[in-house]
C-alpha positions as CSV (number, residue, x, y, z in Angstrom):
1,X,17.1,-39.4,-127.5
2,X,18.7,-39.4,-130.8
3,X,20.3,-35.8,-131.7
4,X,18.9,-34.3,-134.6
5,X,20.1,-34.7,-138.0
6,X,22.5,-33.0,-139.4
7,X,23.8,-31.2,-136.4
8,X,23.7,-34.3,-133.7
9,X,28.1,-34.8,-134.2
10,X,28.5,-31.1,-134.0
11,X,26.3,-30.6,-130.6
12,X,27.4,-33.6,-128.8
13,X,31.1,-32.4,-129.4
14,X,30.6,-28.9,-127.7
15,X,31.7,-28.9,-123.9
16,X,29.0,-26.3,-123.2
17,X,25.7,-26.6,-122.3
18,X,23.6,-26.6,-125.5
19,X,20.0,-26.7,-126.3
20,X,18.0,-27.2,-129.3
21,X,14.5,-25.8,-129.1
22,X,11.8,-26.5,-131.5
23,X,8.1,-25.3,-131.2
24,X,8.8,-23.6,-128.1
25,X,10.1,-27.3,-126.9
26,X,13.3,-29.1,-126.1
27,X,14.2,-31.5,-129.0
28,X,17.9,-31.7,-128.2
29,X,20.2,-31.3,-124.7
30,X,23.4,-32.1,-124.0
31,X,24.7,-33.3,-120.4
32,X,26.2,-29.9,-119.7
33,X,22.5,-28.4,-120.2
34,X,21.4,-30.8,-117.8
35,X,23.8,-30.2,-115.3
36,X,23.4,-26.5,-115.8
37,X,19.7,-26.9,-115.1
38,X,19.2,-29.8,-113.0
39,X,17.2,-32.0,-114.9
40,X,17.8,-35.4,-116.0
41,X,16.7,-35.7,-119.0
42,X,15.1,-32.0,-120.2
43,X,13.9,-33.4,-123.8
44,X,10.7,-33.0,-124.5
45,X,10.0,-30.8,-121.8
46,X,9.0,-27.0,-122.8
47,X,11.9,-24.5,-122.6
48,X,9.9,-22.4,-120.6
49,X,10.0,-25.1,-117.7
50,X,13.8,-24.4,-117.2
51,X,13.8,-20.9,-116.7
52,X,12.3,-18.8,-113.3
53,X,8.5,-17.6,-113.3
54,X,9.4,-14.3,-114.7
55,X,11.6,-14.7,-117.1
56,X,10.2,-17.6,-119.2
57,X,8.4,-15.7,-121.8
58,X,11.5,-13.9,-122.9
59,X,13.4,-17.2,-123.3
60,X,10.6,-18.5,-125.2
61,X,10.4,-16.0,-127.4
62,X,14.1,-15.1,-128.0
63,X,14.1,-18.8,-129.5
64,X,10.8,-18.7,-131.7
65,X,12.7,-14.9,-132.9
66,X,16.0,-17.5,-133.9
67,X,13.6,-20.0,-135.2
68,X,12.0,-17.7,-137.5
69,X,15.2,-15.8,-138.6
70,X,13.2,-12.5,-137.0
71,X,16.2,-11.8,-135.1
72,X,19.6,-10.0,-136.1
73,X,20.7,-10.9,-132.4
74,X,22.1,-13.9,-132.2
75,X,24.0,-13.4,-128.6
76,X,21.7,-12.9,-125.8
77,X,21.4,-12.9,-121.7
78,X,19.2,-15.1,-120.8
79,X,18.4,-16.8,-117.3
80,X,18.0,-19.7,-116.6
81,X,16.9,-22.0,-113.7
82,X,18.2,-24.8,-111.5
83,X,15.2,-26.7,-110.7
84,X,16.5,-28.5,-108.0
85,X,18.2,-26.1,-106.2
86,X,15.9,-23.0,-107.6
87,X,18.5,-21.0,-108.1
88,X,18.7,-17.8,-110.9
89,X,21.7,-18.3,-113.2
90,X,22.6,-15.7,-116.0
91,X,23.9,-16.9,-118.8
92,X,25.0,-15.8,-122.3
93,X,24.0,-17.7,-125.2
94,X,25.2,-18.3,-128.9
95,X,21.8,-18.8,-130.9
96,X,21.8,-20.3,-134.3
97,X,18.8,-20.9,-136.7
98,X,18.4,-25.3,-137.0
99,X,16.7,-25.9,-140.5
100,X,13.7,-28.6,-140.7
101,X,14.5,-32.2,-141.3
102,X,15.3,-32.9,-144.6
103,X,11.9,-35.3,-144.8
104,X,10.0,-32.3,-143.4
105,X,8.9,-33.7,-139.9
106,X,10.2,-31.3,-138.3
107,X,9.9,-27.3,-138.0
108,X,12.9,-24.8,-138.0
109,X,14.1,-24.2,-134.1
110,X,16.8,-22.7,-132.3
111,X,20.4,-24.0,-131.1
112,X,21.8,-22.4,-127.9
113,X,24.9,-22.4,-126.9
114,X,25.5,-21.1,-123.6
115,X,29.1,-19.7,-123.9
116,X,29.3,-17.6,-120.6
117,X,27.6,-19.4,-117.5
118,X,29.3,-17.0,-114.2
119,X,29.4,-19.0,-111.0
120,X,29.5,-15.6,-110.1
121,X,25.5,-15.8,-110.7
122,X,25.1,-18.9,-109.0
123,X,26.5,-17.1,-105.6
124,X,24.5,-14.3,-106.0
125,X,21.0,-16.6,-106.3
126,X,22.7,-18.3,-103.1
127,X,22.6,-15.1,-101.0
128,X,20.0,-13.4,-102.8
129,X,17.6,-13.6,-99.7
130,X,20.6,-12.1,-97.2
131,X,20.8,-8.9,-100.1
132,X,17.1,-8.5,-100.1
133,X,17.5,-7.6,-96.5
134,X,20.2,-5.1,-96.5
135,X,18.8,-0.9,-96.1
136,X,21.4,0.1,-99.6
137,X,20.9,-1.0,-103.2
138,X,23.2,-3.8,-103.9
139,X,24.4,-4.5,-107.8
140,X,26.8,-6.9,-109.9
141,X,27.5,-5.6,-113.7
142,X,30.3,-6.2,-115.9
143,X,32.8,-3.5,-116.4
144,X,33.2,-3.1,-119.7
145,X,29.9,-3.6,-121.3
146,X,28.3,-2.2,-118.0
147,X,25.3,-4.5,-117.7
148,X,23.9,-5.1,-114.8
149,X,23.9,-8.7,-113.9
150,X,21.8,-8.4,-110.5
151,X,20.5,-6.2,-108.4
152,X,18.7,-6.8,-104.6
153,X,15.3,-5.1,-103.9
154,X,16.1,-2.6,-102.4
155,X,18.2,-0.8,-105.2
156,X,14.6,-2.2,-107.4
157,X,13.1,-0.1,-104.8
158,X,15.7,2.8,-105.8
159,X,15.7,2.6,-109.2
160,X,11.5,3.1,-108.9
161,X,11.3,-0.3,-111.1
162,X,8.9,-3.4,-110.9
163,X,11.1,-5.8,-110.8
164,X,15.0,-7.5,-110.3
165,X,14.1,-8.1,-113.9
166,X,13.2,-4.9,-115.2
167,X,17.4,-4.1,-114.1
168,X,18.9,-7.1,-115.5
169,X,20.7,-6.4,-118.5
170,X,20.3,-2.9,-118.5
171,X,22.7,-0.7,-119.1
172,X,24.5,1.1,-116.2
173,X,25.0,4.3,-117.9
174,X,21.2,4.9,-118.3
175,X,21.1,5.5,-114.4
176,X,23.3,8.3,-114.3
177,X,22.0,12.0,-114.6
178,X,25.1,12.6,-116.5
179,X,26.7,9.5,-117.9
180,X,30.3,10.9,-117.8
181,X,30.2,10.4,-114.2
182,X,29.4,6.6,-115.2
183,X,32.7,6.9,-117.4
184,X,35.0,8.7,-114.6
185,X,33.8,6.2,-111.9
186,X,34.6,3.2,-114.3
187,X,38.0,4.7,-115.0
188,X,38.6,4.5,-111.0
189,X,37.4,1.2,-111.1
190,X,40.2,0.2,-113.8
191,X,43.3,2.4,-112.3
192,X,42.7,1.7,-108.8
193,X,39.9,-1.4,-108.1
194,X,37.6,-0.1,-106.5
195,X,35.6,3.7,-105.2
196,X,34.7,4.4,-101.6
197,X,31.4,6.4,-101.1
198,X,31.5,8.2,-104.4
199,X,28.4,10.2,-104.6
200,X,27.0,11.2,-107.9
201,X,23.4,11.9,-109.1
202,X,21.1,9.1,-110.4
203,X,17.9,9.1,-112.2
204,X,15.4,6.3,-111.5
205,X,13.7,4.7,-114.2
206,X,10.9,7.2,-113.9
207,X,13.3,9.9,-114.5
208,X,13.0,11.5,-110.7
209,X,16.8,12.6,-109.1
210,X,18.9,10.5,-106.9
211,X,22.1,11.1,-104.8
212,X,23.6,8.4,-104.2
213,X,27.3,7.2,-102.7
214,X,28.4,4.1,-104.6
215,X,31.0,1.8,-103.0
216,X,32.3,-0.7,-105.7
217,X,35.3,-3.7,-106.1
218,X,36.5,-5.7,-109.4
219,X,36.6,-8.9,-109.6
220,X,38.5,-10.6,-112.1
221,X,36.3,-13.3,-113.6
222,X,37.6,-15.8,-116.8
223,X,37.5,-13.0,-119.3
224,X,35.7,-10.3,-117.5
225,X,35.8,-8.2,-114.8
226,X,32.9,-8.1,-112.5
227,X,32.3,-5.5,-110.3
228,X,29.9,-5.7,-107.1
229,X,28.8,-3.1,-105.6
230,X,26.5,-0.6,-103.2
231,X,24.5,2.2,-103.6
232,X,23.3,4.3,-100.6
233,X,20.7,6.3,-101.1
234,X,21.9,10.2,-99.8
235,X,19.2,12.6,-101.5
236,X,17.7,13.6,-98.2
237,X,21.3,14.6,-96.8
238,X,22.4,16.4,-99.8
239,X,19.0,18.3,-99.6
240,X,19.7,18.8,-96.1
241,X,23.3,20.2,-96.8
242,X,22.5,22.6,-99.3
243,X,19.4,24.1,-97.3
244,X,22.0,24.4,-94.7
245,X,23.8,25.9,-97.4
246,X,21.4,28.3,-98.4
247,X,20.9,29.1,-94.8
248,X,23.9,30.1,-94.5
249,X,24.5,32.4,-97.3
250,X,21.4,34.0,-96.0
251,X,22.7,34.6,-92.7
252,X,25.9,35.9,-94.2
253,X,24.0,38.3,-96.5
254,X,21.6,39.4,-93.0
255,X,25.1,39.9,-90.9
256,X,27.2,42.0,-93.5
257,X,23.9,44.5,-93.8
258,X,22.6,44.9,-90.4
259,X,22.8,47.7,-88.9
260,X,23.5,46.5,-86.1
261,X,27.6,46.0,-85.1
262,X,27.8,42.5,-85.2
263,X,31.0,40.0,-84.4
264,X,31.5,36.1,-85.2
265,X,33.6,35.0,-82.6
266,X,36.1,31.9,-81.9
267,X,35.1,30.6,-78.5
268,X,38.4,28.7,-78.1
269,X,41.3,31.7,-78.9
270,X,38.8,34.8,-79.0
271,X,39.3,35.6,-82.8
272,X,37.0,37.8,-84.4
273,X,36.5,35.5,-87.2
274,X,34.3,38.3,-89.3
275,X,32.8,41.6,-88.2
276,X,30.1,43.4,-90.5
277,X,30.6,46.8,-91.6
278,X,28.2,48.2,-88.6
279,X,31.0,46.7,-86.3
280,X,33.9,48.5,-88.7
281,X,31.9,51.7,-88.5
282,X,31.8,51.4,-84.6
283,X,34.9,50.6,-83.7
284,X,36.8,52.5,-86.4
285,X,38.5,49.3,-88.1
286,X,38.3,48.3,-91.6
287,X,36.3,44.7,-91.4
288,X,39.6,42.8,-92.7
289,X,41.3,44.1,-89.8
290,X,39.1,43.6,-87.5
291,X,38.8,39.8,-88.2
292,X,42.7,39.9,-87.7
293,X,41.9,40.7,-83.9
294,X,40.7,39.1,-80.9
295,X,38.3,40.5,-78.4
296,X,41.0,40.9,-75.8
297,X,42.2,44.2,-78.3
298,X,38.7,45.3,-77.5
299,X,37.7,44.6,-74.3
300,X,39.0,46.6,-70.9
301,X,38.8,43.6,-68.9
302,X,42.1,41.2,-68.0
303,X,41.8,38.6,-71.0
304,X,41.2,35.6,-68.1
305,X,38.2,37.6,-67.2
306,X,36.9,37.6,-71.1
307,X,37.8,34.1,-71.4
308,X,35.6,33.4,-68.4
309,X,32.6,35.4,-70.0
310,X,33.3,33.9,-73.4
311,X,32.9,29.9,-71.9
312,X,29.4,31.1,-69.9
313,X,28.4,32.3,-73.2
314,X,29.7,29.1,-75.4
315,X,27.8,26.7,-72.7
316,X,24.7,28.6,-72.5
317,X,25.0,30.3,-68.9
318,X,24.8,33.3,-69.9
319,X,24.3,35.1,-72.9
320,X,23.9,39.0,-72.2
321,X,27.7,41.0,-70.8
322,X,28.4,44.1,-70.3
323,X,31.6,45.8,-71.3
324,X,33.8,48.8,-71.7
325,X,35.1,48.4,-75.5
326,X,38.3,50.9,-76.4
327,X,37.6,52.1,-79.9
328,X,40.4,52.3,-82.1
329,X,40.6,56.5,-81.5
330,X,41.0,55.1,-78.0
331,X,37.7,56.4,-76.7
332,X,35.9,53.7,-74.4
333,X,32.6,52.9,-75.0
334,X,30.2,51.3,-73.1
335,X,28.4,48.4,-74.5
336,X,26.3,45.4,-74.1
337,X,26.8,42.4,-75.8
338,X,24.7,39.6,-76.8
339,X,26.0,36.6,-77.6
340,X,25.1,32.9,-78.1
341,X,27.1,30.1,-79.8
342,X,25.6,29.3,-83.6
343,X,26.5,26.4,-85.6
344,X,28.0,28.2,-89.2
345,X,29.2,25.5,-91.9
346,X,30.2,22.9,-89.4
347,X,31.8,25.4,-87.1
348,X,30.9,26.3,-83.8
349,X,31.5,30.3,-83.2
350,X,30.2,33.1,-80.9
351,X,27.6,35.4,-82.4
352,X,27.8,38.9,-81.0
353,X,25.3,41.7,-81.4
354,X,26.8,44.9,-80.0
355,X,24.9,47.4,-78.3
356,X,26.3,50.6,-77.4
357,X,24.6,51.9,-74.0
358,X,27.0,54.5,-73.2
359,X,24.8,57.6,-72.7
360,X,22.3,55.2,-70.9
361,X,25.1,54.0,-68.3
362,X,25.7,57.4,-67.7
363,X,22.3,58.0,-67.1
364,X,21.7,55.2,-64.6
365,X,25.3,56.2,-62.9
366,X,23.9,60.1,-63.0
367,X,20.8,58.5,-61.4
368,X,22.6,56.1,-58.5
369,X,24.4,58.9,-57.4
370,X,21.3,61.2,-57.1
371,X,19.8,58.6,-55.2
372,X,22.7,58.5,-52.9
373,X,22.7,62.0,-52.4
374,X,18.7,62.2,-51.9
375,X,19.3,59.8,-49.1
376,X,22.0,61.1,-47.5
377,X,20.2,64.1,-47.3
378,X,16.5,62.5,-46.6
379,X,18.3,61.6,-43.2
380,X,20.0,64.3,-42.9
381,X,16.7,66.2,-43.1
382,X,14.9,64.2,-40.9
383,X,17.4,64.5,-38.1
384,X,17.9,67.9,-37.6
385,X,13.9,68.6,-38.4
386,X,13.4,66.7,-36.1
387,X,15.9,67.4,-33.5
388,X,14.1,71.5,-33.7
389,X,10.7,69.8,-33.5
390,X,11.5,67.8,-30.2
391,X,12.7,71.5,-28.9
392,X,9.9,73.5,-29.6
393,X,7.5,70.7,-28.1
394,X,9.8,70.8,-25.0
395,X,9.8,74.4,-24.9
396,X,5.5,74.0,-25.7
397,X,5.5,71.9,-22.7
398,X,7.5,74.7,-20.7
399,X,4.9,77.5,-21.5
400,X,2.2,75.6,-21.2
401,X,2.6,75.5,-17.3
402,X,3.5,79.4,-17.4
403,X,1.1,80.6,-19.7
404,X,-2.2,82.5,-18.6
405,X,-5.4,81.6,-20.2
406,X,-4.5,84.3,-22.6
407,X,-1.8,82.8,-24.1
408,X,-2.9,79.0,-23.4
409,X,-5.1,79.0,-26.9
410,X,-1.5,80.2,-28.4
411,X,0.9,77.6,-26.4
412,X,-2.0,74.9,-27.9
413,X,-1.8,76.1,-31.1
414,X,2.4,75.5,-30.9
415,X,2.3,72.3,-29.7
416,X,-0.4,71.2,-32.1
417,X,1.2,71.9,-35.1
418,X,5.1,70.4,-33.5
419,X,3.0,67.6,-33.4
420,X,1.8,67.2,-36.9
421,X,5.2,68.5,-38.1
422,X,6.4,65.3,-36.7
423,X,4.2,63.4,-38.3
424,X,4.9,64.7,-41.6
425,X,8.7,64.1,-41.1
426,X,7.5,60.2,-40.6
427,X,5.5,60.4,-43.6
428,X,8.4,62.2,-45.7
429,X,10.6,58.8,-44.8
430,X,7.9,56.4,-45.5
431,X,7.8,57.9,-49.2
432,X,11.6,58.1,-49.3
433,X,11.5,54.3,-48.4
434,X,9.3,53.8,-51.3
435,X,10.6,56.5,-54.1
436,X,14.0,54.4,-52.9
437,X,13.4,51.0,-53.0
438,X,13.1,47.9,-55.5
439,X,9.7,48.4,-56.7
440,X,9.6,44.3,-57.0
441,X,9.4,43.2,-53.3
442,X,6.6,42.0,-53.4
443,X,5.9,39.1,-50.3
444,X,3.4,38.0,-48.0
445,X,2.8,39.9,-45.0
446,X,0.6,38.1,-41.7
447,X,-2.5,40.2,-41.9
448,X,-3.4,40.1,-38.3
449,X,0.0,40.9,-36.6
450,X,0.6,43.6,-39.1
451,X,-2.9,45.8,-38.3
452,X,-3.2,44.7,-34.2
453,X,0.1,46.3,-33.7
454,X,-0.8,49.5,-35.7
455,X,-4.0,49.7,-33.7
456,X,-1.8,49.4,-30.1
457,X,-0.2,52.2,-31.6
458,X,-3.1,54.8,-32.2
459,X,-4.9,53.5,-29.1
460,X,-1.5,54.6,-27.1
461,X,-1.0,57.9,-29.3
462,X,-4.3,58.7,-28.8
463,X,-6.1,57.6,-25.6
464,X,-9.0,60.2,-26.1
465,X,-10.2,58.3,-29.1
466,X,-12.3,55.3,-29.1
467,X,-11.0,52.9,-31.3
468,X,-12.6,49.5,-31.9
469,X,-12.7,46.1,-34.2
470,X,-15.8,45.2,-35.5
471,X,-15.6,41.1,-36.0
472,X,-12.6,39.5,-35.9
473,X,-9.6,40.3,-37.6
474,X,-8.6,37.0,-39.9
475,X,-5.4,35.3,-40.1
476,X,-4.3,35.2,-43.5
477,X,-1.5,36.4,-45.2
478,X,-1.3,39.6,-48.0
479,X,0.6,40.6,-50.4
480,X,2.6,43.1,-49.1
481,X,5.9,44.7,-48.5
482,X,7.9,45.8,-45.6
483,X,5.8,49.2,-45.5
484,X,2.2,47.8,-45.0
485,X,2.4,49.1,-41.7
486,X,2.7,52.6,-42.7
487,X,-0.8,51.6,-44.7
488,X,-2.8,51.2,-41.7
489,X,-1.0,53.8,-39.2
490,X,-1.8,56.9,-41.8
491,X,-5.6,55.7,-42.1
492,X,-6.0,55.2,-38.7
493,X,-4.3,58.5,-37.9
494,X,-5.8,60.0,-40.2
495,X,-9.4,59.1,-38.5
496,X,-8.7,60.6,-35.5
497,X,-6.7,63.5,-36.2
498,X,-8.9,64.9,-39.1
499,X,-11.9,64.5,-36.9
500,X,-14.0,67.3,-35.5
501,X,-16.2,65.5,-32.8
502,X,-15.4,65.7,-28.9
503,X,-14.1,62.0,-28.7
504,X,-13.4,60.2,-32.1
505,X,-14.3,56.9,-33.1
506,X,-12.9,54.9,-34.9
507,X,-13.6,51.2,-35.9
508,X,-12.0,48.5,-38.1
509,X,-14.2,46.1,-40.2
510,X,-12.1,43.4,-42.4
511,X,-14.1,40.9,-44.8
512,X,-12.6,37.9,-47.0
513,X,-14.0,37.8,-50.9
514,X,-13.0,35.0,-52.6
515,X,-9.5,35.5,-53.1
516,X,-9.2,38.9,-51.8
517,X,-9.5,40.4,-47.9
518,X,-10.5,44.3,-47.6
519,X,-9.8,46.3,-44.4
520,X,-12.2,48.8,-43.5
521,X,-11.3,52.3,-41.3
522,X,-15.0,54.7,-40.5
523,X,-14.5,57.3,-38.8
524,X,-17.4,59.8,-37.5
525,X,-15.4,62.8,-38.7
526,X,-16.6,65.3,-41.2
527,X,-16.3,62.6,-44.0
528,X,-15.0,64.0,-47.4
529,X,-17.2,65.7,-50.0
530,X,-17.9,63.8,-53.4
531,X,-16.3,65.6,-55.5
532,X,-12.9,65.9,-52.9
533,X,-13.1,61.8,-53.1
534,X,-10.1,61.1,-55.9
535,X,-8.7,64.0,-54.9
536,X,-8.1,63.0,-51.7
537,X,-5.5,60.9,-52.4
538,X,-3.6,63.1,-55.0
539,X,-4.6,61.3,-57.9
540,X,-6.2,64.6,-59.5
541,X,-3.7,67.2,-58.2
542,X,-0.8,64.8,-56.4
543,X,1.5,65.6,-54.0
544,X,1.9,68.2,-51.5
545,X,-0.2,70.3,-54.2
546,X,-3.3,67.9,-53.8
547,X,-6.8,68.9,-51.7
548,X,-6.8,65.8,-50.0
549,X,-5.8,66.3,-46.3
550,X,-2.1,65.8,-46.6
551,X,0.9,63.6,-47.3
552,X,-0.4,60.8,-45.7
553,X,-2.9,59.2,-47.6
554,X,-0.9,60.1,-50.2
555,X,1.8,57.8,-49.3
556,X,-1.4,55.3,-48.7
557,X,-2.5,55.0,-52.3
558,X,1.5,54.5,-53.7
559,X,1.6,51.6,-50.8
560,X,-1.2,50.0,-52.1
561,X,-0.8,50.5,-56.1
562,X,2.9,49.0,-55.1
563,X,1.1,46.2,-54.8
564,X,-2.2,45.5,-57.3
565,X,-4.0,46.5,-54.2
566,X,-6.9,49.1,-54.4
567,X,-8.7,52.2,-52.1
568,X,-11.1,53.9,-51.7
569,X,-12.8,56.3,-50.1
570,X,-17.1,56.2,-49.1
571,X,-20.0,58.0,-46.6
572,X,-20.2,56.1,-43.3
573,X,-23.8,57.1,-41.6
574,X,-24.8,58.9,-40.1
575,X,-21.7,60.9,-40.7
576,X,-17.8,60.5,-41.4
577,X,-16.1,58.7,-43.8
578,X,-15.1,55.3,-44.4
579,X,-11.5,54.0,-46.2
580,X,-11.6,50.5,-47.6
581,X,-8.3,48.8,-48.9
582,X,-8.7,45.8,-50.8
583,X,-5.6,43.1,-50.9
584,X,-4.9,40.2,-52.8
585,X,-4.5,37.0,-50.7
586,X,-1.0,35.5,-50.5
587,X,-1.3,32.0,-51.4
């Protein structure tokens, strides 16, 4: 086609693509235009068809604005399209206003002069679909004039636009919070090249905050520099770090005011990295000289034995010590120490609540030793009471082939109560057993074995008495200690000697309930009046104060509260008394 008059030698002369657009239609393209967009022969085709989707309204109507004269503008970014290859290509253009033919054929229209065509632009549109993909915002922009020239989705996605070209030829300083952070990055970008994870804090285009760590390289270009770039988006760690921050200072603020003494401790060399005033009270330091020390100036153990302690209490192993601590006045203190490794400001360290327990370690000492001494002198006790007892029986026995029938009722009388004297000297070491043992030994004990051998044992001690099983006994297993025994030997004792009638009867009664088993012991002695029924077992009046008739089933209801178990005490008929014990089953 036949350039247009007056301007067709000057346009066919420029080396760079030009177009002349009239009526929002090409009248005039060069063969640079054509090569720059790919079509043969663009004339007569609408501007609009040689630019992408998305962009085509603001190239038609930059050139209708140059037609007109309603533009002041005469250099623009515009892109354009290759639409062969459909790629994006951003270009710069040098727009002049082209006057009417001089006939008046023709309307006014617009020449453009594409001055600045980046193959820089061309590679972008030819990776564009690898940059969508990446997880961080990904940008080109000049340097000096800071435009940005593209952008992938994902910094679209950032930037909280609607579009690549919603970016495009924006300005980069408008997505800085502050824009002399924009200004201080670019300088780095002309000294050195480039910036490696530089965070600063962006504003997206709805004005929300963004951290982000920008990694950017210059390119030199013609007569620009380019620079490409990424953009990671780091809000959620920054957030994280300074609530971790926060948390911190908190703590900090908690451990200087407690009033508890409280240590931060180097699990490696044993440094008291800080100690709150608490501690410095305690130990009689100053808190700066205390964090000069290591627990080894502290500590009475061999400093291989702390270490130990130290490295159970960094893994987890342990986390509760106790220690003898030397103040600085020299006095030793006992103390117990909690401690359990914290993570402070990226540091690992030991954090130690002191507890001073002095006065109650010299309690529990005071205590061991007056449990060491009660035993020694339980057995002691019991030996020579018992060694006297054994005489005056033999002695009983003596008299008792000597004795008239005057004296008879008296020799009875003296071997009677031998006898029950050496019973209670068995009773006084069952509850010596219990007052000292572990209150926690808790097992299962055989039922069966356990109250068949007691019963062999009254039926031996007391052949005059006529003791009997009702049913069968069942085999199941109690919860129990080593003393269950003594359980049934006082209540079966106890039947017989406490009765009244010629020839005593006994008899044993068991039953299962669910998940408990009760043992039953009726006598047909005098049975126990109701109001004598909790005091029986010296839960009104306890001990050797108590109305119940003795020690025995004393001892009987600390057994069976040892463990969850219950008795009881009810009327048999027609007379006598009946002791149930009720036990949970072992499972």
């Amino acid at each position: 086609m036949t350039p247009p008059d007056p301007y067709a030698d000057v346009l066919a002369s420029v080396t760079d693509p030009v177009v002349v657009v009239r009526d929002g239609t090409v009248a005039y393209a060069n063969a640079s235009f054509s090569e720059l967009t790919g079509a043969d022969d663009p004339v007569g085709d609408p501007i609009r068809a040689f630019a992408p989707r998305d962009t085509a309204a603001d190239v038609e109507r930059f050139c209708e604005a140059v037609a007109t004269g309603d533009t002041i503008d005469e250099r623009a970014r515009l892109v354009f399209s290759d639409v062969e290859a459909e790629e994006r290509r951003l270009v710069t253009v040098e727009a002049s206003r082209v006057a009417p033919d001089g006939d008046g054929t023709s309307t006014p229209g617009a020449a453009l002069v594409v001055v600045d065509s980046p193959a820089a632009s061309t590679e972008w549109a030819r990776h564009e679909r690898i940059l969508d993909e990446l997880p961080v915002g990904v940008f080109r922009t000049e340097l000096e004039d800071g435009e940005l020239i593209d952008v992938n989705d994902e910094l679209v996605a950032l930037a909280d636009a609607d579009s690549k070209d919603e970016l495009r030829g924006r300005e980069v300083t408008e997505m800085y919070a502050d824009p002399g952070a924009r200004e201080a990055v670019a300088d780095q970008l002309r000294e050195e090249g480039a910036v490696h994870e530089e965070e600063v804090r962006l504003k997206s285009l709805s004005d929300e905050p963004v951290w982000a760590a920008v990694t950017a390289v210059t390119d030199e270009r013609a007569d620009t520099t380019v620079v490409d770039g990424v953009v990671r988006d780091v809000t959620e760690r920054r957030e994280l770090e300074t609530e971790l921050r926060q948390r911190a200072r908190q703590f900090r603020r908690m451990f200087k005011r407690h009033s508890a003494p409280m240590l931060l401790v180097d699990p490696d060399s044993g440094g008291i990295r800080n100690a709150n005033d608490a501690a410095a009270e305690f130990y009689g330091y100053s808190a700066s000289e205390l964090a000069g020390m290591t627990v080894d100036d502290l500590n009475r153990l061999p400093p291989e034995e702390v270490e130990a302690e130290r490295e159970r209490a960094e893994t987890g192993d342990r986390n509760h010590f106790l220690f003898e601590h030397e103040l600085a006045d020299g006095e030793v203190r006992t103390v117990e120490v909690h401690s359990s490794p914290i993570e402070l400001e990226d540091d690992t360290l030991l954090f130690s609540i002191v507890v001073d327990v002095t006065e109650r370690a010299d309690y529990e000492d005071r205590l061991e030793t007056q449990r060491d001494n009660l035993e020694v002198l339980n057995k002691v006790l019991r030996h020579d009471i018992r060694n006297d007892l054994q005489l005056v029986l033999a002695y009983g026995e003596m008299l008792a082939d000597e004795a008239d029938d005057e004296h008879a009722d008296y020799v009875s009388r003296i071997r009677e109560s031998a006898d029950h004297a050496v019973e209670l000297t068995k009773t006084a070491r069952d509850i010596a057993d219990v007052m000292l043992t572990d209150a926690d030994n808790d097992h299962p004990i055989p039922l069966r074995s356990t109250l068949e051998a007691e019963l062999d044992e009254v039926r031996s001690s007391f052949p005059g008495a006529a003791v009997t099983v009702d049913g069968s006994i069942p085999d199941v297993a109690v919860h129990g200690n080593d003393m269950l025994d003594s359980v049934f030997r006082n209540l079966l004792k106890n039947a017989v000697q406490h009765n009244d009638e010629p020839v005593p009867e006994v008899t044993v009664h068991t039953e299962v309930n669910g998940d408990t088993v009760s043992v039953a012991v009726a006598d047909n002695g005098p049975g126990v009046p109701d109001a004598h029924k909790d005091a029986i077992f010296g839960k009104g009046e306890t001990g050797l104060e108590s109305d119940g008739t003795g020690m025995g089933l004393h001892l009987v209801e600390t057994l069976v509260d040892a463990i969850d178990g219950e008795v009881h005490v009810s009327d048999n008929e027609p007379r006598g008394a009946v002791f149930t014990v009720d036990f949970r089953i072992a499972d």
